[in-house]
Structure formats: structure tokens, C-alpha cells
N, C-alpha and C positions, 0 to 999 in steps of 0.2 A: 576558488574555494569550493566552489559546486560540486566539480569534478574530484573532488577528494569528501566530502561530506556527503552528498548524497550515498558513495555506494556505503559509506560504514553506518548510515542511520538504517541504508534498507538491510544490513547483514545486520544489527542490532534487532531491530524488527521482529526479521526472520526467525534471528537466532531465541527470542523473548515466543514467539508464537508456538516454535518447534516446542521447545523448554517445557512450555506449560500446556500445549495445547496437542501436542502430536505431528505429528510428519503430515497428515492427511490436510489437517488447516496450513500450515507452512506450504503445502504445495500451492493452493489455494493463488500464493504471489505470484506465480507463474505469469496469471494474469498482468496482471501491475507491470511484471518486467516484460513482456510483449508490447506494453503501452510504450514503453521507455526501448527497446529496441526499433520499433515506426516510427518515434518521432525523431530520431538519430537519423533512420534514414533519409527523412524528407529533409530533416536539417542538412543534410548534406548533399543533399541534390537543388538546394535552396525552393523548395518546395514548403513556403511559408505559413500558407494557412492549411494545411496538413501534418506540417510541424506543429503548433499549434492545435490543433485538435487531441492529435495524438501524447502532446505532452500534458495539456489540460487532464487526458483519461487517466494520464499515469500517476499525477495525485490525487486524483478522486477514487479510480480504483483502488489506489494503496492503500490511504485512508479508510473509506469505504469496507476493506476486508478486516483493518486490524480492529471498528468499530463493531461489525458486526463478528468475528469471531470472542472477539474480549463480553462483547455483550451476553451472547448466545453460552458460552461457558462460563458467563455467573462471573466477570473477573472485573467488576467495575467498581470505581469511588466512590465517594462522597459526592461529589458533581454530581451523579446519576439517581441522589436519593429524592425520592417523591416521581421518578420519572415511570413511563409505562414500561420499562425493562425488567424492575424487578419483581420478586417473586413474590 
């Protein structure tokens, strides 16, 4: 299920950043999918706790860009109200 949900959450993502935010923030993921291209590779060279490392960055960087772009161009909740984000 991974293998079919991961890439259409991250073209969702993508496609949600590009939409509202510009080409500039969307490139931005580049990052995220180098995380998720290393950890492929060590996965398959069973290169385990590299695997691992590398897959860990690739949700923390994902996460990490869509919070601080969404943040940074003013696009947050209700969650976020009382928090030091807003204006």
C-alpha cells in the first residue's frame, strides 16, 4: 500500500504547495525526494541503518517544508491560533 500512497500524497503535497505557493516553494521538495531516493538505495543494498536514517529524513524533511512553507505564507488553521506564527 506504501508503494502506491506514498507517491500520490507526495504529488498531492506537491501539487497543493505549487497551487498556492509558487514553483520556488514546490522545488523546495527536491529535498524530501533525495531523502526517499538514499534510502532506496541502501534499502537495496541491505545497508540497514542507512536505510533508516535516510528514510527517517525523508519524513521529517517532507513534513518540515510543508510546515514551514504553509506557515511562512500565512496558510494556517485554527490549530495555529494563539501560537508564535501568527501575525
Amino acid at each position: 500500500a506504501d508503494r502506491v500512497l506514498a507517491p500520490l500524497a507526495f504529488a498531492s503535497n506537491l501539487y497543493s504547495i505549487y497551487a498556492h505557493h509558487g514553483s520556488v516553494w514546490a522545488l523546495s521538495s527536491l529535498a524530501a525526494l533525495k531523502c526517499h531516493v538514499l534510502a532506496n538505495y541502501y534499502s537495496k543494498r541491505g545497508m540497514y541503518d542507512e536505510f533508516v536514517i535516510w528514510h527517517s529524513l525523508w519524513h521529517a524533511v517532507g513534513v518540515g517544508l510543508i510546515v514551514v512553507c504553509f506557515a511562512v505564507n500565512g496558510r494556517v488553521s485554527e490549530c495555529w491560533e494563539g501560537s508564535r506564527w501568527e501575525d
